[in-house]
N, C-alpha and C positions, 0 to 999 in steps of 0.2 A: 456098153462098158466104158468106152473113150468119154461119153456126156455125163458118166459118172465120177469116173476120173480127174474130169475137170473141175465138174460141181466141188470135189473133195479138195482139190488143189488151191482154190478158188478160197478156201476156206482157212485154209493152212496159210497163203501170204496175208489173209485177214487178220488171223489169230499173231502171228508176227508183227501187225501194225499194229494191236491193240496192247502186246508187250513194249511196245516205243511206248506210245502215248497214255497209254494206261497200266504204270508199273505192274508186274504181278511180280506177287510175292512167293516163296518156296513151301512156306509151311512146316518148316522144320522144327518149330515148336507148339503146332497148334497142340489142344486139349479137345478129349471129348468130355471130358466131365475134367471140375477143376477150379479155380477161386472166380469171385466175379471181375467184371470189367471195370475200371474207372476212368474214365476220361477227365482228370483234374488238373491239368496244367496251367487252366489261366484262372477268369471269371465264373466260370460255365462247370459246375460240377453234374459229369451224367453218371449216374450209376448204372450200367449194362448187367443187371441181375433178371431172373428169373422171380417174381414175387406174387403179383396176382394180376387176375384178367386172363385172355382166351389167347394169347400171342405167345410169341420167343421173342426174342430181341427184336426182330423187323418189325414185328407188331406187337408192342410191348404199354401194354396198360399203367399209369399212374395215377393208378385213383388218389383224390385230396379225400382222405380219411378224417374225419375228424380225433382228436386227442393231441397231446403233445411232442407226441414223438418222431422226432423229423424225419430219421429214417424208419416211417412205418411201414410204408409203399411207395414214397416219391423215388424218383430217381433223377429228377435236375432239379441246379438249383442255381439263381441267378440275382444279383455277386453272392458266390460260394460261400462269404464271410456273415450275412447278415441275418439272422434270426426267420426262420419258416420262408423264404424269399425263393420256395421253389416254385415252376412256373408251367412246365409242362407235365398235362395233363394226360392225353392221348399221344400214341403212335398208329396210325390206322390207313390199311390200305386194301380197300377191297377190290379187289381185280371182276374187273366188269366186263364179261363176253357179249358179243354181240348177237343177235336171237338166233343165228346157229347153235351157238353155246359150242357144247364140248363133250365127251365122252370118256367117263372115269376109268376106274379099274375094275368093278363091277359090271362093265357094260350098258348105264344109267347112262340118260343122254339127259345135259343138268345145263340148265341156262344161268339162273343163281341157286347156289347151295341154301341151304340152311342149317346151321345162322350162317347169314354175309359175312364172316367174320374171318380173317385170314388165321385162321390155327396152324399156328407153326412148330416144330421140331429142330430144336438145336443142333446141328448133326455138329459141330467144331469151335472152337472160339483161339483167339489168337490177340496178345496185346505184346507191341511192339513200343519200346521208348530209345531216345536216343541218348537219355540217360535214366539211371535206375529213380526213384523214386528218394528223395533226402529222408534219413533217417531221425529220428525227432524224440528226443528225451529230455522229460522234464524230473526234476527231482529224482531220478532213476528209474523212472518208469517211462517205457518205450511207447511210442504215441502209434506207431505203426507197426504190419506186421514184415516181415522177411519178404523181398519181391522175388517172386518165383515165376514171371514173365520173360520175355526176351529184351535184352539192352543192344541195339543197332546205332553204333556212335556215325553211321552213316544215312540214318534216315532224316527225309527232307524236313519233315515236322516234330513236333517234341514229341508227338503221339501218333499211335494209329491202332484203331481197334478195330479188330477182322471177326467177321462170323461168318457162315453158312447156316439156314436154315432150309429144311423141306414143307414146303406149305402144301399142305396133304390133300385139301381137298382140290385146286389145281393142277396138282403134277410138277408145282413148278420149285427149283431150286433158287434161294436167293442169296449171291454175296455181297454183303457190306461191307462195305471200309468205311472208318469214321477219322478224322485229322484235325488235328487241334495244334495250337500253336503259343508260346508262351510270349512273344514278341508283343509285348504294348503295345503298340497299332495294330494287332488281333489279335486281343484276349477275348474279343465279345461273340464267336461268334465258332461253329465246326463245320468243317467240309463233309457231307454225307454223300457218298458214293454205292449204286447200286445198282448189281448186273443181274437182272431176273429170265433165267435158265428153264427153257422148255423141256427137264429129263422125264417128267413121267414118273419122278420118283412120289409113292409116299410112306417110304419106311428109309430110315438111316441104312446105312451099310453098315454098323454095329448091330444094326436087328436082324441082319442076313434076309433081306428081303428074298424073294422068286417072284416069277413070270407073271406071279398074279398080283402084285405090289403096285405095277408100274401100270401108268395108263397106256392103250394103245396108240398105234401110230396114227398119226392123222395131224390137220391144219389149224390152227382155229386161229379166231380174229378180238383183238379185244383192247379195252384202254386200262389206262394204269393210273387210278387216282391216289394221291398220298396229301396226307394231313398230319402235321404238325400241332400240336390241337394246344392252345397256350389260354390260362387263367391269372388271374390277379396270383399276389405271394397272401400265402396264407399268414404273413406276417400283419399282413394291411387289412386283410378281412376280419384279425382277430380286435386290430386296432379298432376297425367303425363297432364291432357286435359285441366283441367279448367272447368270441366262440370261432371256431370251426366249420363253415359251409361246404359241400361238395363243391365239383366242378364247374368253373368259368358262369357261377351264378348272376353275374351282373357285368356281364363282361359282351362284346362288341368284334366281331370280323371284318375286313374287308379288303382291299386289296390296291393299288397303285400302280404307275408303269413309269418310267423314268430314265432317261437314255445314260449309261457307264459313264462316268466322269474319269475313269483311270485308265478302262479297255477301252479301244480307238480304233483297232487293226483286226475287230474278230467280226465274223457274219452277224452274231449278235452283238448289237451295241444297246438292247435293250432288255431293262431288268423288270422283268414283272414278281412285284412284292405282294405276298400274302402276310397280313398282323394282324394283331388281337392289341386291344385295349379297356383298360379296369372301366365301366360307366357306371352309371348311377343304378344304384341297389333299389327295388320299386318298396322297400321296409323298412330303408334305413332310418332311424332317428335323429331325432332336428338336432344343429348344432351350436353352441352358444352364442350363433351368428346370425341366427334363427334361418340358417338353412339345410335343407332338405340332401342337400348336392354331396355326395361320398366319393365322385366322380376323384379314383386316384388313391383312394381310402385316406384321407389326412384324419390323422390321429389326434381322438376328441379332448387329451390337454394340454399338445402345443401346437396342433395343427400339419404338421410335419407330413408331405403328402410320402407314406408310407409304397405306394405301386404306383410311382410313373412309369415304370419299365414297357415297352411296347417290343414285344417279341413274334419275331415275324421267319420268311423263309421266300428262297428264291431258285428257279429252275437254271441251274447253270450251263446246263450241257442235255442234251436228249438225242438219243439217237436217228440215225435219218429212216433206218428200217433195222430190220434183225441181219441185215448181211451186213451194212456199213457204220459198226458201232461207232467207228471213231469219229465220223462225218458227224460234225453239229447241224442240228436242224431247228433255225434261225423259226420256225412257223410253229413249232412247240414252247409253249403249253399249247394244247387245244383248248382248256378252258380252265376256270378256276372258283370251281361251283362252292356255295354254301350249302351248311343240311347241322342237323341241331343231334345232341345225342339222345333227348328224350321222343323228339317228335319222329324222328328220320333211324336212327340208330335202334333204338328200343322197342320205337311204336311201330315199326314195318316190315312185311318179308312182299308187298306187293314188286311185281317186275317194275315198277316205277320208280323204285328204289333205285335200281342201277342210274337210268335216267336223270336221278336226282344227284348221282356221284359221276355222272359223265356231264353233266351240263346240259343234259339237251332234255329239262323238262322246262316247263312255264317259267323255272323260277332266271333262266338264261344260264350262258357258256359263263361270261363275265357279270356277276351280279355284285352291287355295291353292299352295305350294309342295308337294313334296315328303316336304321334313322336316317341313314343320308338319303335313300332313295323319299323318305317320308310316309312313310308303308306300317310302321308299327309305334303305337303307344307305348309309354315311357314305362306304363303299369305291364306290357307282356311282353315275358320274357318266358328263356324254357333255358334250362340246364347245357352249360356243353355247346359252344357254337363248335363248329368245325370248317376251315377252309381248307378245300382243296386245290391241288396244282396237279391236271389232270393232264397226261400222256397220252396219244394215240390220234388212232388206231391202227394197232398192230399184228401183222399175220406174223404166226411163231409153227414155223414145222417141227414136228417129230416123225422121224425117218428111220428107224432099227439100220436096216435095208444097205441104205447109204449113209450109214455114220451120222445124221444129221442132226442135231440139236441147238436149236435155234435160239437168240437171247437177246436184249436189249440193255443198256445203259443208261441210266441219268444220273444226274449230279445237282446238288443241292445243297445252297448255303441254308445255315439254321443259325439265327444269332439277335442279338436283344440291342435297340436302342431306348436312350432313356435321355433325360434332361437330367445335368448333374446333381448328386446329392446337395451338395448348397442352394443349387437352385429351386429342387423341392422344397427343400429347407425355410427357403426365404418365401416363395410364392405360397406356402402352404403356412405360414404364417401369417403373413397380410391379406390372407383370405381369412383365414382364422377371426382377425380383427378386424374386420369387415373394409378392409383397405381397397381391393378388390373384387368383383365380382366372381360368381357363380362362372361365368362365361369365359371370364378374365383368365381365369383361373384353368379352364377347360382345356383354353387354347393353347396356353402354355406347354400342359401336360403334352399336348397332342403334335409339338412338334419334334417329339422324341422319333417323328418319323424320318426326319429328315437325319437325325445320328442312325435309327434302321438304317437307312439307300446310305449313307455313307461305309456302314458296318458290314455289308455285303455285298456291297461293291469294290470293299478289300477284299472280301472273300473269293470272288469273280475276278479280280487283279490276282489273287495270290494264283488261285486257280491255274489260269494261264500261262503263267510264271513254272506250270510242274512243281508246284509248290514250295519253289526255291525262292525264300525271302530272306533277309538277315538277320542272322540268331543271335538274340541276349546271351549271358551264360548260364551256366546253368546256377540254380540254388545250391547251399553249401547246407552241411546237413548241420543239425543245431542243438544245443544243449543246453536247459535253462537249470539252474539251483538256486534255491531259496538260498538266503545268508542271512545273517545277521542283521538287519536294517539294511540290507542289500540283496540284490538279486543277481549274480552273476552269469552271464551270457555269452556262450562261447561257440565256435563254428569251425570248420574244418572241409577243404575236397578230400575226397578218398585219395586223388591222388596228383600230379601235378597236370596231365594233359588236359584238365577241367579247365584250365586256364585258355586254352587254345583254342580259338574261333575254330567249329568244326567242319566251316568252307573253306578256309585260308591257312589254317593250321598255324596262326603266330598267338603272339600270347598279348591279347588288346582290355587284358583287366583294370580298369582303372580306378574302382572302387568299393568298399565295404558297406552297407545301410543296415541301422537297425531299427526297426519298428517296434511300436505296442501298444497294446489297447487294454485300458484299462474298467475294473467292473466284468461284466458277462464276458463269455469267449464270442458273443454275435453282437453285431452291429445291431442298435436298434432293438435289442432285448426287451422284454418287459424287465426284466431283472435289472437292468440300469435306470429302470425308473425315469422314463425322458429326460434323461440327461446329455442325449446327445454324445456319449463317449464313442467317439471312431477310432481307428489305426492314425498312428503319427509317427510323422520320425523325428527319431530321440538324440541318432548319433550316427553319424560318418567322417570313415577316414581311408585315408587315398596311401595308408601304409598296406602291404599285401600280407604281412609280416603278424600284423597285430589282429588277432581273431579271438580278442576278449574285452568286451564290455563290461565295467562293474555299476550296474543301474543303481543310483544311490538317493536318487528323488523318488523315493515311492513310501508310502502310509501303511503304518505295520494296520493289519485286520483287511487289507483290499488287495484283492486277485486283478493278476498280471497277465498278460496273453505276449510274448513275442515271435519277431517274424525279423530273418536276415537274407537280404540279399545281396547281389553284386552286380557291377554296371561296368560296362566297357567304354573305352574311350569313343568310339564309333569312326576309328579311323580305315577300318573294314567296311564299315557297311555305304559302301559307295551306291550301291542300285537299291535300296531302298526308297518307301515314300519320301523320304525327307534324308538324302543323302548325308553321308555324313553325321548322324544323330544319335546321342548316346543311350546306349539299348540297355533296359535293367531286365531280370530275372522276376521271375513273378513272386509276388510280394503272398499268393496265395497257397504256394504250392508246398512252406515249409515253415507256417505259422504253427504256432502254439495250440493244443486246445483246450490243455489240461493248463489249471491254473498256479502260479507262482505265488508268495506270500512272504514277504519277509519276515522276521521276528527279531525277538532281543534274547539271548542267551538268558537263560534260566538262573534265578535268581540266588545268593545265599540265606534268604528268609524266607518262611513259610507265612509272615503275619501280615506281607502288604499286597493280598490277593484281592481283586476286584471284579465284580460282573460289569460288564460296558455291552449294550447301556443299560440301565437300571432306575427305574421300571423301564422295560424292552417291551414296544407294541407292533404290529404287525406292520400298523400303518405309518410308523416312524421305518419301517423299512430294514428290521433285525438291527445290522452294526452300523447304520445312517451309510452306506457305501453303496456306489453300484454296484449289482450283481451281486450283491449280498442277503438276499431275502432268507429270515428267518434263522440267520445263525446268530447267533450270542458268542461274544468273547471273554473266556475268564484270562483276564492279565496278571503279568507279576509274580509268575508262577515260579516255585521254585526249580532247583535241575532236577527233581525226580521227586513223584507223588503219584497217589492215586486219589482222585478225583471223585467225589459221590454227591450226586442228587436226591434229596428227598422231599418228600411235600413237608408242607407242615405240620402235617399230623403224623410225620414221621416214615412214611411208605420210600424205599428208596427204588427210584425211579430208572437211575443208569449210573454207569462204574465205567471209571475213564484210567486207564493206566498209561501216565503221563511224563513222557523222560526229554528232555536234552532244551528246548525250548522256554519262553516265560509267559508260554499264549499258548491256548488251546482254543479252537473252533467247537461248539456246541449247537446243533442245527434243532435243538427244541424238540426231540424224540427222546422212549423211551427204549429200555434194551428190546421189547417187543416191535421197533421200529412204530410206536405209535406218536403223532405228536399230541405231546401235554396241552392241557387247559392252562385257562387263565386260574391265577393265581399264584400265592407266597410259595419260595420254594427253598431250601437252604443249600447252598457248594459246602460240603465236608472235605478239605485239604488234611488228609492223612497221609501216613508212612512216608513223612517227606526227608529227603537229605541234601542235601549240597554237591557240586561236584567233585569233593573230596570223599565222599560217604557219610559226610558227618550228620546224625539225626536230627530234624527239626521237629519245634511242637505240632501241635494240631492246630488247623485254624476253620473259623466257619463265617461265611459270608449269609445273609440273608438277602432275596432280591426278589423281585416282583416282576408276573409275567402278563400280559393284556392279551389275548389275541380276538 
């Protein structure tokens, strides 16, 4: 009884050190069912949904679906801003026992399951901010819905997303914490935090499990591999093909080691990086360069390399065994294997399998890529690489008896390096025109590894830190309306303590910014037609006072995107990277997505109505504007009409009831939602008046369609 005692006590000052060093939270607002998760504070939009694949959130599938719809199945996406530019594919972790194996609830004595595939159950989810989400109305329509999360004006990060899953065919409980930050010097990157609990459970306590739910007690031994599984943006795949491919089809893993530049004082001072990068497609077609190379996807009419991005992940902490979570264990990772999803995932249920996710088959613990080892032709490839950061080996007791349930710890940076948009820009240019090599060109791309080891080794500084770094302010929520040949732009805190550093509590605001982007709401759109339309800033002012913008340089028939934020003087942030440094608010977290438009007040004639342009072809690009495909503008419009289209044999097509404005939008559809053919087609301007009521005649325009 005393050696039980102890065991249990033993246990209890553990549990106490892992509340020091590994916050725990209360839970006083989790959900068992409830809205999804979103992690979108900086660069890095994750979407924490339930959607498709054999997972929950711990192992949560993102298939690259083909079609246009961004949110079909993705759930990150990296920069948040720029058209298909999501990146991860996979979340996969198959928990690999050792040829004991283990013993379910059945009484099945199970070395690997089938399928390898960790099925999980949501038992709770939890999202914490430390401030609400800005609220976002364009024209009167609200861009967001009501946050019905928890707002903690004391939590260290902007973010933190909590779950608990039960992964059923192990017994094992897993909780995540997810931490994101809006601070400029880490927008690129999330802190992933994860305690994998030996209960035995595989039914929620909402299902009211019994004695036959839970595995028996017993020891087992095993590694913990996780994969991060990252693809080119399907923004850049669409650019080389014109289409949609599945996952990480031409794409490249491997891995690096690289001693902390920022951490100095911990056991670990060495980061071993796991990344993916976009390579050469074995299909892709020649470019006006006469090369073969897609290596980065540059885009075939201005070259523009579309996915430098190099998104990777790194093991920040691991436990020493299941009794000493807190204790880092500098000798973790054990290994950091590859394995493919077609050849290894899909094509195997051999026990060689696990061996292939622990590192200890042929292919080695730490294996390079492919190309670099020299081992694979440029022609074969397979779907889906996958690298792992593999843990262990770990004994985990289950004990009824004496209380005992045993668990492990790791921590994990997940975050994207890239070479800057200009620099793609320029390098994927003069490769374009053949300034540059094929090679030239490669190398470039490839040293977006070095912003990776920079981007996660803030994350491994922040980390250490207890994730206390120093806060930008927060975003101001935002109000856009269309005007008259103006667009007016306005902002507001809910209330004044937004103003107040929320480690220092003074009020260090020092300035207003407004951005916009004009054409598409994405960067990089087809719908901007390479024209290279990014976010700019428009306007700042250092009054606190003035929180109205009136945009007056904008083109009536072209859509507007904005985005405000605030920056502090940075006379706070003394223990940051760069002491002293003025922190802004994330430029992503409270943009626009819905589009603005100005116009001209509605006319007192009915007779000086125009189609713009006229003849309108597909390939002149609808109103010649970015992000304007396919709409027509009738101009000149009086303050109230009704609008009709007919062909020329008289069929009328669509009926537009038209008030207040001298412009309407026409996207080339009929009232069937069909779009019209080529051909003559006549605007019928009837029941027009003025803004007095006063009656105008009829007027009819004739215009011509090409598509």
């Amino acid at each position: 009884m005393l050696k039980i005692q102890r065991h249990i006590f033993k246990r209890l000052v553990i549990a106490l050190l892992i509340g020091i060093l590994f916050p725990v939270f209360s839970f006083g607002q989790k959900k068992y069912s409830g809205p999804p998760m979103f992690v979108n504070v900086n660069a890095i939009k994750l979407d924490l949904k339930k959607v498709n694949g054999e997972g929950q959130f711990t192992t949560q599938y993102s298939w690259m679906l083909t079609g246009d719809n961004r949110d079909q199945t993705e759930i990150w996406y990296y920069p948040q801003d720029e058209w298909h530019s999501q990146l991860l594919y996979q979340i996969f972790n198959p928990i690999c026992p050792d040829d004991s194996g283990f013993v379910n609830n059945y009484g099945e004595h199970k070395i690997i399951p089938t399928p390898f595939v960790s099925t999980g159950k949501n038992d709770f989810s939890w999202e914490i901010r430390r401030y609400r989400p800005p609220n976002v109305v364009v024209d009167g329509i609200p861009q967001n819905q009501e946050y019905t999360w928890e707002v903690d004006p004391n939590l260290k990060s902007d973010i933190a997303a909590i779950w608990e899953d039960i992964l059923v065919y192990w017994g094992i409980r897993t909780h995540i914490e997810v931490y994101a930050f809006s601070n400029p010097n880490h927008d690129n990157y999330i802190i992933w935090k994860a305690t994998y609990k030996f209960t035995g459970e595989t039914r929620r306590p909402i299902e009211n499990p019994d004695s036959s739910d839970f595995f028996p007690d017993q020891k087992i031994r095993l590694w913990w591999p996780l994969s991060f599984s990252f693809g080119p943006s399907k923004g850049g795949e669409y650019a080389t093909r014109g289409s949609f491919p599945y996952e990480g089809v031409d794409d490249l893993d491997s891995w690096f080691s690289r001693e902390s530049e920022l951490v100095t004082d911990k056991v670990r001072d060495t980061l071993k990086i796991a990344y993916y990068w976009d390579f050469k497609s074995p299909s892709a077609r020649v470019y006006k360069n006469g090369s073969y190379d897609d290596s980065g996807d540059p885009d075939r009419v201005t070259g523009h390399i579309v996915s430098p991005q190099i998104p990777g992940f790194a093991l920040l902490h691991a436990s020493k065994n299941s009794f000493y979570i807190v204790d880092d264990d500098p000798t973790q990772p054990y290994s950091m294997p590859h394995a493919e999803i077609a050849a290894d995932l899909w094509g195997r249920r051999d026990f060689g399998l696990r061996d292939t996710y622990i590192g200890d088959d042929e292919r080695g613990r730490f294996p390079l890529d492919a190309i670099t080892e020299g081992t694979m032709k440029e022609n074969e490839y397979q779907y889906g690489p996958m690298r792992f950061i593999t843990i262990g080996p770990y004994e985990l007791t289950k004990n009824s008896e004496e209380g005992i349930i045993d668990s492990i710890c790791a921590v994990y940076a997940v975050g994207i390096g890239s070479i800057s948009w200009e620099t793609a820009d320029t390098i994927g240019k003069a490769w374009f025109n053949g300034e540059i090599t094929d090679t030239e060109k490669d190398s470039i791309i490839l040293t977006g590894r070095d912003s990776l080891f920079q981007t996660l080794d803030r994350a491994y500084w922040a980390w250490n830190r207890g994730l206390d770094i120093p806060d930008p302010p927060p975003p101001p929520d935002l109000e856009v309306t269309s005007g008259a040949d103006q667009i007016r732009i306005s902002w507001s805190y809910p209330n004044s303590s937004y103003f107040l550093d929320p480690d220092y509590n003074v009020d260090d605001w020092y300035s207003w910014r407004v951005y916009r982007k004009k054409g598409a709401a994405w960067v990089n759109s087809p719908l901007d037609r390479h024209s290279g339309e990014r976010w700019e800033l428009i306007y700042e002012t250092f009054d606190k006072s003035e929180t109205t913008y009136i945009d007056t340089n904008v083109t009536r028939g072209v859509s507007y995107y904005y985005a405000v934020t605030a920056m502090d003087d940075g006379s706070v942030n003394i223990d940051g990277l760069f002491p002293g440094q003025k922190l802004e608010s994330s430029r992503y977290v409270n943009r626009s997505s819905l589009p603005a438009m100005s116009f001209k007040a509605g006319l007192d004639a009915s007779d000086r109505v125009k189609v713009v342009p006229n003849p309108a072809t597909i390939n002149a690009g609808g109103l010649g504007f970015p992000g304007e495909e396919d709409q027509i503008l009738f101009a000149n419009l009086p303050y109230k009409c009704k609008l009709k289209v007919f062909t020329e044999t008289g069929d009328l097509i669509t009926t537009i009831e038209h008030l207040g404005t001298d412009q309407e939008i026409w996207f080339q559809r009929t009232d069937a939602n069909q779009y019209v053919a080529s051909g003559i087609y006549i605007l019928a301007v009837t029941e027009a008046k003025d803004v007095d009521g006063k009656r105008l005649q009829d007027h009819f325009v004739k215009f011509v369609l090409i598509r």
